[in-house]
VOMI-60331 format. One record per residue (C-alpha): x negated, y negated, z. Coordinates in steps of 0.02 Angstrom, whole numbers, padded with zeros to 5 digits, always signed. Layout:
XYZ;...
END
This chain:
-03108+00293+00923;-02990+00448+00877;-03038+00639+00866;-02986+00718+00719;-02874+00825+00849;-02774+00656+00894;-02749+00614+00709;-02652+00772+00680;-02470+00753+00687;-02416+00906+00823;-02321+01010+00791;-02153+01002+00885;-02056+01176+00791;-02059+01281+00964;-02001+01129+01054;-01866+01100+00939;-01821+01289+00909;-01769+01300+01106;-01665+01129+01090;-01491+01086+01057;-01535+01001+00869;-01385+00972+00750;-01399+00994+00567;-01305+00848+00517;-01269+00788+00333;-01213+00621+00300;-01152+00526+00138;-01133+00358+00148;-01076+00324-00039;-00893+00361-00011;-00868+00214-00105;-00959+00241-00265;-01053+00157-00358;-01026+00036-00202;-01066+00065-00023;-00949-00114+00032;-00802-00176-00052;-00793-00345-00022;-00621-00463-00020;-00669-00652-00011;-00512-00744+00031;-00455-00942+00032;-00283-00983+00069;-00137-00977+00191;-00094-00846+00323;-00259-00806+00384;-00189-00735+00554;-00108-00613+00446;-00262-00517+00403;-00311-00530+00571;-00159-00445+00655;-00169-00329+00520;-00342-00270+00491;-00330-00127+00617;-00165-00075+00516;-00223-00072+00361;-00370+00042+00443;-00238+00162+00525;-00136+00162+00349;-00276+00178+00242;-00354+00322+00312;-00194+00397+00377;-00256+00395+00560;-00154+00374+00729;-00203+00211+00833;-00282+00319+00934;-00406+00348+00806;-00453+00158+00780;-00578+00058+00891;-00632-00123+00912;-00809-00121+00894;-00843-00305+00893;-00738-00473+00933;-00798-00643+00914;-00699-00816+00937;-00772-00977+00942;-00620-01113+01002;-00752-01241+01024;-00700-01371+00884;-00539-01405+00883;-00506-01424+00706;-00543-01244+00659;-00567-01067+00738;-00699-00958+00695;-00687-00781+00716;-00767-00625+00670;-00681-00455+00685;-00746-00281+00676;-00636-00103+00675;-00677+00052+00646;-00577+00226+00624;-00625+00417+00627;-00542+00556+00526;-00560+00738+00548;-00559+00849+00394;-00597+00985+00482;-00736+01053+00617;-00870+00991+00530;-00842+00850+00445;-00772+00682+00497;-00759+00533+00390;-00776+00368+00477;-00720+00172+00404;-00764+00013+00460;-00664-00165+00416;-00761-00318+00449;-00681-00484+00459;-00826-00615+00457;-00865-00793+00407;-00683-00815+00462;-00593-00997+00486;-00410-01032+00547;-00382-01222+00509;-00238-01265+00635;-00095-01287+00470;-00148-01109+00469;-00250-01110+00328;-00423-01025+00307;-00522-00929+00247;-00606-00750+00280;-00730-00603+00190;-00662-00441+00237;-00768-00290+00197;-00730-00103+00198;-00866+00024+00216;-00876+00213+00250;-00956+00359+00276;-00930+00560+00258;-01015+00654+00419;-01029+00850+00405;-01111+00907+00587;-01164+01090+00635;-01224+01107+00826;-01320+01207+00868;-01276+01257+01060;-01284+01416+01094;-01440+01543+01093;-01364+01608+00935;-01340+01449+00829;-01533+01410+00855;-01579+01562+00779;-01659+01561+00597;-01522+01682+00565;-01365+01554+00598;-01489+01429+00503;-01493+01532+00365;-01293+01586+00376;-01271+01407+00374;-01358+01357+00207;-01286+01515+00126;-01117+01439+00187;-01156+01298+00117;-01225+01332-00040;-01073+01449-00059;-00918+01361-00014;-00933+01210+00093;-01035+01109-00056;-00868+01114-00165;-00738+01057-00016;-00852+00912+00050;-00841+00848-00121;-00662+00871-00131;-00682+00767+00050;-00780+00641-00040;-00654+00623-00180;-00517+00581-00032;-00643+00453+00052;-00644+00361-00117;-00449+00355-00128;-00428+00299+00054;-00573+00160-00002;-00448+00120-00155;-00262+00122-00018;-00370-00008+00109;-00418-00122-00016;-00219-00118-00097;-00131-00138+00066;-00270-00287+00099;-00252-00340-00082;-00030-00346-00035;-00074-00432+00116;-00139-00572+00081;-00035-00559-00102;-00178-00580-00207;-00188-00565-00397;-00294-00459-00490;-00389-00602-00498;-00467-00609-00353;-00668-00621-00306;-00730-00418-00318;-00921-00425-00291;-01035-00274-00303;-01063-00205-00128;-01218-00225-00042;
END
């Protein structure tokens, strides 16, 4: 059976005072009113989109390739009348010190038929990262704590939104230079993000 003194939750502020913590902000709704935007695709050239994704990641966000990573990489050769494949990339932009915006392209559920036909659901997601350490003696002070909210409050509210605002036209060049890509029609499958 518990004490009452082992049901309290402790208290860990000197512990954290005297550490390295980072304030950290993050928005993950870059993409509003959708956190994915979702491509389904059915057709030819299927190894386009596949050479291309970590282009259209670099373009899109206006990174360098040193900027772009392959997270994930999955290829099952197993059958021989089809190739299934699932891709994932991801790319980080600097704004400035603070705040970094990072976006992912998945290729999943992918199939390459050997005429080269296929078929592939390529999502884009993203999020807006605004990070303060605190390293030094001074920036674990309540003082720099404070400085920073004031800061915040002040100024930096108005230019992450102006940061958000960009995230949501990158969102909008991916999904065109996808959209180009694989030459689809304004008819294409859009579904509501997840």
């Amino acid at each position: 059976m518990l004490n009452k003194e082992d049901e309290k939750i402790p208290d860990i502020s000197k512990e954290l005072a005297s550490t390295s913590v980072t304030k950290i902000i993050e928005d993950v709704d870059c993409f509003m009113p959708r956190r994915t935007i979702t491509l389904e695709y059915s057709g030819p050239n299927i190894k386009q989109i596949v050479s291309a994704a970590s282009r259209i990641l670099r373009a899109g966000m206006y990174i360098s390739g040193t900027r772009t990573f392959l997270d994930d990489y999955y290829v099952d050769v197993t059958d021989t009348n089809k190739i299934i494949f699932h891709i994932y990339w991801h790319g980080v932009r600097d704004f400035d010190s603070f705040t970094k915006m990072w976006g992912w392209i998945r290729l999943k559920h992918g199939v390459i038929h050997p005429d080269g036909t296929g078929s592939v659901v390529v999502e884009f997601f993203a999020k807006l990262r605004t990070q303060w350490d605190k390293d030094t003696l001074f920036k674990r002070s309540p003082l720099y704590s404070f400085l920073i909210k004031l800061y915040n409050y002040v100024y930096y509210n108005e230019r992450r939104r102006k940061y958000m605002e960009q995230c949501t036209e990158f969102e909008q060049d991916m999904v065109r230079r996808a959209k180009e890509l694989l030459k689809l029609t304004e008819t294409y499958k859009f579904p509501l993000g997840r």
